[in-house]
C-alpha positions in Angstrom: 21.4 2.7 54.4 19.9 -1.0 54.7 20.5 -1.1 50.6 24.1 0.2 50.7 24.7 -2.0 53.4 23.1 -5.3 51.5 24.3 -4.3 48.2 28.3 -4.5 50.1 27.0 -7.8 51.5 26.2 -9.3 48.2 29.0 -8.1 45.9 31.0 -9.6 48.6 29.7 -12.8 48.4 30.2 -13.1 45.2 33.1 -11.6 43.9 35.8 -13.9 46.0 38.9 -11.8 46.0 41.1 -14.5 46.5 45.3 -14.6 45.3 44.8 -11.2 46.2 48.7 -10.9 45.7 48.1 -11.8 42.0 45.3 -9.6 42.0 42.9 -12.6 40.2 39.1 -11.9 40.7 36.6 -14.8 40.4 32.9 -14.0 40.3 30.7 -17.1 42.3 34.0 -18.7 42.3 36.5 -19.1 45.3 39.4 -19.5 42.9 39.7 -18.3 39.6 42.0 -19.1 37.5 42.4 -15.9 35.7 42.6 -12.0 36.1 38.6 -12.4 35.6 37.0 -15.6 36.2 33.0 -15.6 36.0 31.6 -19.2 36.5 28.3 -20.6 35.4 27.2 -17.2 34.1 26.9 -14.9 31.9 28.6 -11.4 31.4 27.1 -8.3 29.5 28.8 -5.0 28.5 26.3 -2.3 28.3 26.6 1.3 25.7 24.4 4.0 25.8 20.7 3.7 25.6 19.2 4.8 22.5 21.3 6.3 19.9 25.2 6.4 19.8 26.7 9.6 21.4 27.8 12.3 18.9 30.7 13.0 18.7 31.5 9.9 20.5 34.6 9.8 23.3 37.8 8.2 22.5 37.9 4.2 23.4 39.6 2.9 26.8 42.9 2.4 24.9 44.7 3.9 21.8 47.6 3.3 20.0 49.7 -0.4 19.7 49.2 -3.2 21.8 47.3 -6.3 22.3 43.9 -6.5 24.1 40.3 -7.3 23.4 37.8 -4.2 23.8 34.8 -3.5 24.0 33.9 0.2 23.0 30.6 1.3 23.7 30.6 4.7 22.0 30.3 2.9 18.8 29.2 -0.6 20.0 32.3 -1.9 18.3 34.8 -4.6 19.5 38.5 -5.5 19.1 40.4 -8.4 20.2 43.7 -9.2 18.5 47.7 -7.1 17.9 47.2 -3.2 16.4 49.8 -1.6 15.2 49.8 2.4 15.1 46.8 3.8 15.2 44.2 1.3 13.4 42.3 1.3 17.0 42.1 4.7 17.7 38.7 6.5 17.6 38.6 7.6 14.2 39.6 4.2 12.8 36.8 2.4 14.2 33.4 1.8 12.5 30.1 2.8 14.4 28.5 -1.2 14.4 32.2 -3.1 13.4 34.1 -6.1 14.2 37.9 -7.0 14.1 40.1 -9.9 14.9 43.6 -11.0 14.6 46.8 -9.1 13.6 46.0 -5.2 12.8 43.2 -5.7 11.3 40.7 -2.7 10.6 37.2 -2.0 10.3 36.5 1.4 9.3 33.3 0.9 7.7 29.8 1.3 9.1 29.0 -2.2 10.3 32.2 -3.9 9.0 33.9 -6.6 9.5 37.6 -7.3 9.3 39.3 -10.8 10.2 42.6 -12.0 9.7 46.3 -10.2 9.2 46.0 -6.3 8.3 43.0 -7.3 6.4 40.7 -3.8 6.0 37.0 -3.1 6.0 36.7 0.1 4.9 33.4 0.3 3.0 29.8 0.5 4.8 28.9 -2.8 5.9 32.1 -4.8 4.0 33.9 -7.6 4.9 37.8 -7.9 4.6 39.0 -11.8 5.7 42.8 -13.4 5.2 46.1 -11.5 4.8 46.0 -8.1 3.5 42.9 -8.1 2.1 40.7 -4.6 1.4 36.9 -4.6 1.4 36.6 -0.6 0.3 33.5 -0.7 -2.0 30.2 -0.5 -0.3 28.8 -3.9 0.8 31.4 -5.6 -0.7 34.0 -8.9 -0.1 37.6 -9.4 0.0 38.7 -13.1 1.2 42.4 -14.8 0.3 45.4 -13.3 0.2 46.6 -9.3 -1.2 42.7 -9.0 -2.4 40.7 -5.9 -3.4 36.8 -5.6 -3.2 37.3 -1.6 -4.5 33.7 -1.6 -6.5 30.7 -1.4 -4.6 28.7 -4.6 -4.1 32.2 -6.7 -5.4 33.6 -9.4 -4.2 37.3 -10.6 -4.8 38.5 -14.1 -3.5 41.5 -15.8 -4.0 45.6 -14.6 -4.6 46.0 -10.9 -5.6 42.4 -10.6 -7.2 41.2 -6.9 -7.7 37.1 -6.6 -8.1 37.0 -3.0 -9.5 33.2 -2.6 -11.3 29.8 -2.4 -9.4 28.7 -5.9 -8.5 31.7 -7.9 -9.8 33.1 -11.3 -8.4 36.8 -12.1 -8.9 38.2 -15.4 -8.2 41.5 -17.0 -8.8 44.6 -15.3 -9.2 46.0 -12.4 -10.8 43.1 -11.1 -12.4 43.3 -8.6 -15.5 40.9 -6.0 -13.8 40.3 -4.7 -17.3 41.4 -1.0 -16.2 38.0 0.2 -16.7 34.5 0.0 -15.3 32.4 1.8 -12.7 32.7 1.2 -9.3 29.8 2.5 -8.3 27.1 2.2 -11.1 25.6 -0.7 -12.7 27.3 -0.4 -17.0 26.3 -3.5 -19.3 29.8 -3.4 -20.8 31.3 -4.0 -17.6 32.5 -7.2 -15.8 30.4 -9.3 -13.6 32.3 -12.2 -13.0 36.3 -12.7 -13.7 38.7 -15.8 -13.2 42.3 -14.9 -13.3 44.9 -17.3 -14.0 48.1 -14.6 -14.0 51.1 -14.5 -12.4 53.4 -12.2 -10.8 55.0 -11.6 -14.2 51.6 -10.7 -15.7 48.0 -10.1 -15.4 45.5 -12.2 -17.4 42.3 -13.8 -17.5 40.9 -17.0 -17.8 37.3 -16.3 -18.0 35.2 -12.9 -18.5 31.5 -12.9 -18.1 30.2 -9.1 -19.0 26.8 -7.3 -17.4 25.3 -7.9 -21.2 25.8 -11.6 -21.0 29.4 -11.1 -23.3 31.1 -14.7 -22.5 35.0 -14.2 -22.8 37.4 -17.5 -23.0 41.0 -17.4 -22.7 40.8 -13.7 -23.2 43.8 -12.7 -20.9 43.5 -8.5 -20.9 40.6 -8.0 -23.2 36.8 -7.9 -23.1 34.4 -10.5 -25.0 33.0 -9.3 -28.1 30.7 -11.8 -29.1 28.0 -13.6 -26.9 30.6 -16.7 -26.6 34.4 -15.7 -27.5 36.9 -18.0 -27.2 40.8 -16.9 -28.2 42.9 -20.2 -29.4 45.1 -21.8 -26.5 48.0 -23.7 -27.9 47.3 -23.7 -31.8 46.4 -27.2 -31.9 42.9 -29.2 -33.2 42.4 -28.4 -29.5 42.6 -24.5 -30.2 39.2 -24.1 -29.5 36.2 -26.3 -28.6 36.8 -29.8 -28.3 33.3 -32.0 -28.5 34.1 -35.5 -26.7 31.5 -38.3 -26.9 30.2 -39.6 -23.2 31.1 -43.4 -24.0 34.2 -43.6 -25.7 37.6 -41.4 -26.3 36.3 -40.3 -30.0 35.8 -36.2 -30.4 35.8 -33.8 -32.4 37.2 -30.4 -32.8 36.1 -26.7 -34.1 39.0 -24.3 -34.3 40.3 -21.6 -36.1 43.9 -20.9 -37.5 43.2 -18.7 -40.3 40.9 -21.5 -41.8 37.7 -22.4 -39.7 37.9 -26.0 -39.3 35.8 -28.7 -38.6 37.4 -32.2 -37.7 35.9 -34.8 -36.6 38.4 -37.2 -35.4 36.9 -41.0 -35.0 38.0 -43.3 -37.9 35.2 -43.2 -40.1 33.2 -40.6 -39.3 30.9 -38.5 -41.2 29.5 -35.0 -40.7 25.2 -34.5 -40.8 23.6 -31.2 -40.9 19.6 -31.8 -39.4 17.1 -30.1 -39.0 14.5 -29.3 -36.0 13.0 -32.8 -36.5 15.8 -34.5 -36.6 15.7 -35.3 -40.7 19.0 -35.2 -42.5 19.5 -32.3 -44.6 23.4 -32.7 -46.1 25.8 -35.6 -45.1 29.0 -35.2 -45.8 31.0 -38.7 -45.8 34.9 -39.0 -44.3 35.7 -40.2 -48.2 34.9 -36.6 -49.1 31.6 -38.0 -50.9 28.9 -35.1 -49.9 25.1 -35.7 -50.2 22.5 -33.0 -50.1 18.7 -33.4 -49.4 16.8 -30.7 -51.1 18.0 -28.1 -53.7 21.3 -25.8 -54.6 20.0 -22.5 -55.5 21.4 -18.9 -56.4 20.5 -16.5 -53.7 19.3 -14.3 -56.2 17.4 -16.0 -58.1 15.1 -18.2 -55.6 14.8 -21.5 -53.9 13.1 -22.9 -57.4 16.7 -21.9 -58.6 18.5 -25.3 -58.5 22.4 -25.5 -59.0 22.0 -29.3 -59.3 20.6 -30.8 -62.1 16.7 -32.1 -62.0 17.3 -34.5 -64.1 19.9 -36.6 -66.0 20.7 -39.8 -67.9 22.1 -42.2 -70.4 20.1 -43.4 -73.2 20.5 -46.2 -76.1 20.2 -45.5 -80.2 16.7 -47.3 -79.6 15.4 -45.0 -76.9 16.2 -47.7 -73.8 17.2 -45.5 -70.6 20.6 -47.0 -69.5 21.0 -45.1 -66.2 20.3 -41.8 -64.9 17.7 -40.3 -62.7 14.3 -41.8 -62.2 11.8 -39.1 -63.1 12.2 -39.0 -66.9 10.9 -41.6 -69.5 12.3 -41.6 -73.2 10.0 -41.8 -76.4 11.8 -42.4 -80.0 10.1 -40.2 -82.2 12.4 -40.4 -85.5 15.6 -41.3 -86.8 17.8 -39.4 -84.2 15.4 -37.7 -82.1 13.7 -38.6 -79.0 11.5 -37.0 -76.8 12.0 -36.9 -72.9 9.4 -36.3 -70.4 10.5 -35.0 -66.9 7.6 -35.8 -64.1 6.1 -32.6 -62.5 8.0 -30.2 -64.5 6.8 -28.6 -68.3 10.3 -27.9 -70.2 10.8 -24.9 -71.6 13.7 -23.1 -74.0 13.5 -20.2 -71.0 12.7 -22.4 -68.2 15.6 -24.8 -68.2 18.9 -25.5 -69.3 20.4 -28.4 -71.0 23.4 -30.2 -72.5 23.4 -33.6 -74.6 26.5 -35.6 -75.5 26.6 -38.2 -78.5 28.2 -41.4 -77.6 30.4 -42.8 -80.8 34.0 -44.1 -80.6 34.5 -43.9 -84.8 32.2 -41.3 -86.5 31.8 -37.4 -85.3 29.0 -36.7 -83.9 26.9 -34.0 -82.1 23.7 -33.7 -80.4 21.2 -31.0 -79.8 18.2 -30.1 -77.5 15.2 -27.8 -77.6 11.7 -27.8 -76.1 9.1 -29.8 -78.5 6.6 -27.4 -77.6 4.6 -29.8 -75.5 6.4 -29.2 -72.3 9.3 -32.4 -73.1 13.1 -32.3 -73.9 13.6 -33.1 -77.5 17.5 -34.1 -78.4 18.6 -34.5 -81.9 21.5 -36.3 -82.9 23.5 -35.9 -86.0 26.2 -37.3 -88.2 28.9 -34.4 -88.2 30.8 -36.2 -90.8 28.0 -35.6 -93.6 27.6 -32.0 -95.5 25.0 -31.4 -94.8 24.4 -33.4 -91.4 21.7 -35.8 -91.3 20.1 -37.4 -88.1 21.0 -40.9 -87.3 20.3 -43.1 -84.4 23.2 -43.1 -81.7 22.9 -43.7 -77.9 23.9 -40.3 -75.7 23.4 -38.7 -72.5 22.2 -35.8 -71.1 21.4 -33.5 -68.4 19.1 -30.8 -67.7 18.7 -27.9 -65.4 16.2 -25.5 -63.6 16.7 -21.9 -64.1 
């Protein structure tokens, strides 16, 4: 009786039931200044101990209306506007959260904040205006977005994130039409920009599971590890290559032709290799130099296309011009003999072509190996029957086959 009797004392102390006629009740204060005032102290709403009750009773209040709640059955809470039935008992996640204007959080542990933004999946989130979280564990932020595969996220304006672990930013995503929502498949999505409108879907970037890199492809999938579809047409179709310290670029693109521009005044395009040493320059006069030999696929890198060796020579055996890795010996009346450093010429090694020089008498010239491993060239006086050798400048040029 003494603990009934103190317990009364106590609560009345205080809980100060004062404005009565407004029916306002302040806890250790003598005027609140709301239905519930509590001052300098805490407040804790208690469920069930242990486990949540199965099945579990219907919450304090169903059906439309504003109101914050607390509902132990499923250690859930509501505070915000419902409309129709989004707060009853079988709309409410066991662990959830919701806030603002009919929002709802169906999932186990979800969370929904915003206007009629949904959490439906296990432990999803659904934030901004009409936003659904219904994969498992996934994300839907912005405005009209849809986290549908598990694990997913979709943020922005009308963004759908349909495969397994996919994020979706920007705005009116292509969502491809395909893909799991609920396994991981290399072929799918992992990460989407849209950049669509109302009038169409369509990507602006594409990154696939297998590491697929899409540009520009608006409702496609990548096909190469970097794929880029042209933008406008322009030298700018593609990649544009811009130097750090002044406005000069240049440009890769394709429009039929694969094209490579390089767009300062002057400038010249270098192939390297790993060390940095020039392998082919190719000049903006269209003058190409190549470091190194031109050879048939088939037939081997000892193959050259260009010539090993080439020259102008005088009627006395004085090199005029040409290469520097030959020397000339006169060895008769029309024939001289031409050694090529670090090579042995051969009839079946090499090929080669001599050309008289004469401005009044016909003339031709010939070559063949000497047998020694040097370039023997004969020339002739056409005009005579039959045609005898005679001195004459000429030039030539020789080949590796």
């Amino acid at each position: 009786m003494k603990s009934i009797i103190s317990t009364v004392i106590i609560s009345i102390y205080f809980i100060n039931l004062s404005n009565g006629q407004t029916g306002k009740v302040g806890i250790n204060i003598s005027t609140p200044l709301a239905m519930l005032h509590v001052k300098d102290s805490s407040v804790v709403f208690t469920g069930t101990e242990g486990s949540l009750p199965t099945p579990p009773g219907n919450p304090p209040i169903s059906g439309e209306g504003i109101r914050m709640m607390w509902y132990p059955n499923k250690a859930a809470f509501r505070t915000g506007y419902v409309i129709a039935d989004n707060w009853d008992r079988d709309n409410i996640g066991r662990f959830s959260f919701a806030s603002g204007y009919n929002p709802r959080a169906t999932g186990f542990s979800s969370i929904a904040l915003g206007s009629y933004a949904f959490a439906i999946g296990g432990n999803s989130t659904a934030m901004g205006t009409a936003t659904n979280a219904i994969g498992e564990n996934s994300t839907a932020m912005g405005y009209n977005t849809n986290a549908t595969g598990d694990y997913s996220t979709s943020m922005g304006y009308f963004t759908t994130a349909r495969p397994y672990g996919a994020t979706v930013i920007g705005r009116y995503n292509d969502s491809i039409g395909l893909g799991s929502p609920t396994m991981w498949v290399t072929s799918d999505p992992i990460f989407i920009i849209g950049n669509g409108s109302i009038s169409g879907r369509r990507n602006a970037f594409i990154i696939l599971k297998d590491a697929k890199t899409g540009i520009n492809i608006p409702n496609g999938l990548p096909q190469a590890g970097l794929h880029i579809k042209g933008v406008d047409g322009s030298q700018n179709n593609h990649i544009r290559l811009e130097d750090d310290n002044t406005s000069d670029y240049s440009s890769v693109y394709f429009n039929g032709d694969l094209i490579l521009r390089n767009n300062k005044v002057g400038g010249d395009f270098y192939f390297k290799n790993d060390v940095g040493t020039d392998l082919v320059k190719l000049f903006s006069s269209g003058n190409s130099v190549l470091f190194g030999k031109l050879a048939r696929p088939s037939s081997g890198e000892d193959r050259n296309l260009l010539p090993i060796c080439y020259g102008s020579v005088s009627s006395t055996g004085l090199i005029n011009s040409g290469t520097s890795n030959f020397t000339v010996t006169k060895t008769g009346t029309g024939q001289y003999e031409i050694s090529i450093s670090g090579e042995t010429y051969s009839n079946s090694g090499f090929t080669s072509s001599a050309t008289a020089l004469t401005l009044s008498f016909p003339r031709m010239a010939t070559t063949t190996s000497s047998g020694g491993g040097n370039l023997v060239v004969k020339v002739w006086e056409a005009s005579a029957a039959p045609a005898v050798a005679v001195d004459s400048g000429f030039h030539f040029i020789v080949y590796k086959q």
